[in-house]
C-alpha positions in Angstrom: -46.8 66.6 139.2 -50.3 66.7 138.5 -50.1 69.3 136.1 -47.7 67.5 134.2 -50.1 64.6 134.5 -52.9 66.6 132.7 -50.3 68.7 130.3 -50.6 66.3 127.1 -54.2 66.0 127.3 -54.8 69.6 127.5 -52.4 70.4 125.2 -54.3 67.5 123.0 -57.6 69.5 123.3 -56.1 73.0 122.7 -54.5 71.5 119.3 -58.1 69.7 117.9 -59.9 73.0 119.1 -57.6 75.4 117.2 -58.0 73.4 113.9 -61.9 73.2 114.3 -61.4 76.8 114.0 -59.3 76.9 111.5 -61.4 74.2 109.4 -64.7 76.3 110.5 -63.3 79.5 109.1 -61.7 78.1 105.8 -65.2 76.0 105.3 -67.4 79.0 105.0 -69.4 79.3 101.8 -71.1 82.0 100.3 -74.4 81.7 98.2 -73.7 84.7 95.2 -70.7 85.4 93.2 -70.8 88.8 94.7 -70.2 87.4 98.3 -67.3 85.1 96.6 -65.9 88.1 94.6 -65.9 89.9 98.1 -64.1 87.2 100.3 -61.1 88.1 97.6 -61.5 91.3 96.5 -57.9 92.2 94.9 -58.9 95.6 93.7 -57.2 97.1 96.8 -54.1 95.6 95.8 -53.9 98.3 92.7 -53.1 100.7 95.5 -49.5 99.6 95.7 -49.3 97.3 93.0 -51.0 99.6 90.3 -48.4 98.2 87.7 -48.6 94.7 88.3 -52.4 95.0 88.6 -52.8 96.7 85.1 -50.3 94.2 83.5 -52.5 91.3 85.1 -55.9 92.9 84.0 -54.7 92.8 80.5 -53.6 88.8 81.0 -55.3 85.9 80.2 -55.7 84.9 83.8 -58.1 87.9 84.1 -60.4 86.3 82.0 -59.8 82.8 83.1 -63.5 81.5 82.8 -65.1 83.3 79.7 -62.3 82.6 77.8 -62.3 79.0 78.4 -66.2 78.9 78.1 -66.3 76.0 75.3 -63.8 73.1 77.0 -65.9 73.6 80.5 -69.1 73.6 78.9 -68.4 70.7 77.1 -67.2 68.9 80.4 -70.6 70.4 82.0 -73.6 69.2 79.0 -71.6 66.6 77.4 -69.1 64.9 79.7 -71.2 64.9 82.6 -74.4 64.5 81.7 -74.3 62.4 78.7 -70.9 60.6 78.6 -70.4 59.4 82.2 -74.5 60.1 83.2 -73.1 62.5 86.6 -75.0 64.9 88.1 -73.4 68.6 88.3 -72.2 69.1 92.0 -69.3 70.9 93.4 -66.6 68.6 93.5 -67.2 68.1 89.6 -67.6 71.5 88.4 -64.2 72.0 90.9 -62.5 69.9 88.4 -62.6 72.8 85.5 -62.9 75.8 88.2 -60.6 74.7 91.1 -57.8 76.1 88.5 -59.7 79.1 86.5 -61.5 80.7 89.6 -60.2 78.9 93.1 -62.4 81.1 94.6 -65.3 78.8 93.8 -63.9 76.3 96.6 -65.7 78.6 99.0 -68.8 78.8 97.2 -71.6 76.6 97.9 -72.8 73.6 96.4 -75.9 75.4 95.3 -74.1 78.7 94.0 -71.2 75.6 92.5 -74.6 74.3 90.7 -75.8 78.0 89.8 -72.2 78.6 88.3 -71.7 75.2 85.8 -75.6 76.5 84.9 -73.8 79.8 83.5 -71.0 78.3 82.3 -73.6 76.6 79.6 -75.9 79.1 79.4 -73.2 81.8 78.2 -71.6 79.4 75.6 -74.8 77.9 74.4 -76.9 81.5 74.0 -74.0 83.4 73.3 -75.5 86.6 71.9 -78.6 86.5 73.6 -80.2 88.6 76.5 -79.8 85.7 78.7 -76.1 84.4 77.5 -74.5 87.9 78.0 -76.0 88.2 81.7 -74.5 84.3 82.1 -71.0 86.2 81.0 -71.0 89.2 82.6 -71.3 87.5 85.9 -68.9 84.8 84.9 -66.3 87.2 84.3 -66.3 88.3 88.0 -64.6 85.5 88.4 -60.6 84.4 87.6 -57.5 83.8 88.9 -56.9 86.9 90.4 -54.3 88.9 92.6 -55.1 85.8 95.9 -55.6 83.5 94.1 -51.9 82.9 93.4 -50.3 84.7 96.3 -53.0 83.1 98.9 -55.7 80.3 97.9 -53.5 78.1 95.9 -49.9 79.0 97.3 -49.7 76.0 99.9 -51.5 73.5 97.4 -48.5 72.6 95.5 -47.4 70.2 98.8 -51.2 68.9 98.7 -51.9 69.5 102.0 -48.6 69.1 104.1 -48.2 72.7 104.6 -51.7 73.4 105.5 -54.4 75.9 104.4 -53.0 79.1 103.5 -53.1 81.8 106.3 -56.4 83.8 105.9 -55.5 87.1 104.8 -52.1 86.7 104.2 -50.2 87.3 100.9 -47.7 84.9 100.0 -44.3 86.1 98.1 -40.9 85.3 96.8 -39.7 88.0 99.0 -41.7 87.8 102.1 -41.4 91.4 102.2 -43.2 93.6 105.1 -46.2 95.6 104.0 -48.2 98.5 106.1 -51.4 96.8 104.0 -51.6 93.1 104.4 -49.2 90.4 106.6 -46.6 88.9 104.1 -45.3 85.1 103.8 -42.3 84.5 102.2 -42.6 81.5 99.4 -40.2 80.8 97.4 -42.3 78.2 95.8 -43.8 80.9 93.7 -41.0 80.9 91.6 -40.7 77.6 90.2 -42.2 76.1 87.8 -44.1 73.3 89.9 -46.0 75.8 91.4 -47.1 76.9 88.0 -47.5 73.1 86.4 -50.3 72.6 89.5 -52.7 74.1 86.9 -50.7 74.3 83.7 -50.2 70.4 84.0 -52.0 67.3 84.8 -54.4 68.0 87.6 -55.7 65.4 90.4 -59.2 66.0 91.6 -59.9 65.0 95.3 -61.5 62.3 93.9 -58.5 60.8 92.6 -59.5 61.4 89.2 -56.7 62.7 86.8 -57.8 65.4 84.7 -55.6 66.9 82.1 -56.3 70.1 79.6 -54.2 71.8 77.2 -50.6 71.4 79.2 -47.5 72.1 78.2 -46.0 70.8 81.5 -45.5 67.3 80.5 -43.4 68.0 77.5 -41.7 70.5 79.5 -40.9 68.0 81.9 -40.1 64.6 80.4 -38.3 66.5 77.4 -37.0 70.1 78.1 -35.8 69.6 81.9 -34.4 65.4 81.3 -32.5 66.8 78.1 -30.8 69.6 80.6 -32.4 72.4 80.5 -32.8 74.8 83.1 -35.1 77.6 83.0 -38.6 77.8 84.5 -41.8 79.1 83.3 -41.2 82.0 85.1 -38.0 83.0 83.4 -39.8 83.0 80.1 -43.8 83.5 80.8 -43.0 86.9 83.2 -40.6 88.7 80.6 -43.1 90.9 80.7 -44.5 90.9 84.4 -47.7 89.6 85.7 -49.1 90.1 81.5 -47.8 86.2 81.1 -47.4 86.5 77.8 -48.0 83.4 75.7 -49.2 81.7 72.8 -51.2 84.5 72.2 -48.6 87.3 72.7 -46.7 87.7 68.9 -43.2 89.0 70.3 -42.9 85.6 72.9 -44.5 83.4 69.7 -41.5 84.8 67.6 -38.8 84.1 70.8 -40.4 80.8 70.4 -39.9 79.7 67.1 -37.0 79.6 64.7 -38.2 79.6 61.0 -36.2 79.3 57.3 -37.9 78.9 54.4 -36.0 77.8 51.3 -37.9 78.1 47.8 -36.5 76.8 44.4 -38.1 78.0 41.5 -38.3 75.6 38.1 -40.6 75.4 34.8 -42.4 72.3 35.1 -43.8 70.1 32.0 -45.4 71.6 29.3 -49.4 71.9 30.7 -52.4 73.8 30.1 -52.3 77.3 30.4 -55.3 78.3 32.8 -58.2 80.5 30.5 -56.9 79.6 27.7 -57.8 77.0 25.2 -55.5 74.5 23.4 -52.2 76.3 23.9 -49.9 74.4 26.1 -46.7 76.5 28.0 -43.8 75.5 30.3 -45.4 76.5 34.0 -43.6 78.6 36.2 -43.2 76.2 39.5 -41.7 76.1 42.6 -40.2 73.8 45.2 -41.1 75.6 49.0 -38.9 74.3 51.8 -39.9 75.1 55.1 -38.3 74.6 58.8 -39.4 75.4 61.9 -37.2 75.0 64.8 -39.1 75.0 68.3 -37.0 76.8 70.7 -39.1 76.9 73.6 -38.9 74.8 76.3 -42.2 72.7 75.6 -44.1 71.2 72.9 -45.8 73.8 70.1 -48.2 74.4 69.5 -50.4 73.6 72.2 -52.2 75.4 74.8 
């Protein structure tokens, strides 16, 4: 009897104690990007994944920062400090790197500070001694191997599934592996899980912030007029590459074009370089229709 008395209380005190673990571990922060690079080192993944890995390290998410340099750096020197008169501090800076390096969330708010500092220094000095060291540490950080398959893998619920388990990889399969504990998720495959970053994104703040997306369109157009594919089905054709706007072959699967030209003389004119003669002018009529076959707006992105 008087253990049952005391069961819901101790059981009260186990359950807050065992999340101020949890929230202790998941709140470390690091001072360097080296330290941040480490807590998510995916280089061991090439091990076993060494295709996937080379497919992704030719991708755009492997340069996720220094090839965004101009839109963050604008946010940084022109929307923060002379639009809206913020100061640079981690949950801002968040709002451009929560989605092109999540790492970053475990940085600290002087290393968050250090890192919008780059970010302007590289785009600004580009070419310089100074801009290329900005760079070459800013491209230690992306949206790597974890960063998909662990960091942002239970965000997609906003918090009802909890932090992701630390060092756990989350899959479509949930297969076992001899290297790291696996999670089965199917939310990986759908396109939600994709439009988290690709789409309109809400800061903790509450402040809506939205990029170059394609999920809207996708959205309130491709899925309400029936369609059915995800971004999956047509961004992974080619593995973990993503191909995109930038890749010709998916531009070309994108697009339908005809172009229809009608040739005619028009009315007698000048004929160019030379003087006082006048000649009908070979002219033409140039049709042109392009036919977007893709399940979003284009171009865009």
């Amino acid at each position: 009897m008087k253990l049952c008395k005391f069961l819901p209380a101790l059981l009260a005190i186990f359950f807050f104690a065992s999340l101020s673990v949890a929230a202790e571990d998941t709140a470390k922060e690091v001072n360097t990007i080296d330290e941040l690079v480490a807590m998510y080192d995916d280089s061991g993944c090439a091990e076993c994944h060494q295709e996937i890995y080379d497919e992704w390290k030719k991708s755009w998410h492997a340069k996720a920062i220094v090839s965004s340099l101009k839109g963050m750096r604008n946010f940084v020197a022109v929307g923060l400090a002379q639009e809206w008169s913020k100061p640079v501090t981690k949950a801002q800076i968040l709002k451009c790197v929560d989605c092109h390096a999540p790492a970053v969330n475990f940085a600290s708010e002087e290393l968050a500070k250090e890192i919008a500092g780059m970010i302007v220094t590289a785009f600004e000095k580009e070419g310089t001694k100074a801009g290329d060291e900005a760079k070459a540490e800013l491209a230690k950080l992306n949206v790597g191997c974890l960063s998909c398959h662990n960091i942002k893998a239970t965000s997609v619920s906003r918090g009802l599934r909890g932090d992701p388990v630390k060092d756990a990889v989350y899959g479509p399969h949930g297969n076992d592996s001899e290297g790291h504990s696996t999670i089965q998720s199917k939310t990986l495959t759908r396109s939600v899980f994709c439009m988290q970053c690709h789409g309109i994104y809400y800061a903790p703040d509450g402040e809506m912030i939205q990029c170059n997306t394609l999920s809207g369109s996708y959205a309130n157009a491709y899925l309400n007029l029936g369609g059915s594919q995800t971004c999956q089905d047509c961004h992974m054709k080619k593995g973990h590459f993503f191909p995109g706007g930038h890749d010709l072959e998916t531009v070309k699967e994108g697009l339908g074009l005809k172009v229809e030209v009608t040739s005619y003389q028009h009315l007698p004119g000048q004929i160019p370089g030379v003087k006082n003669e006048a000649a009908w002018v070979p002219s033409a009529v140039v049709d042109v229709f392009v036919k977007n076959k893709a399940g979003h707006r284009i171009p865009d992105g």
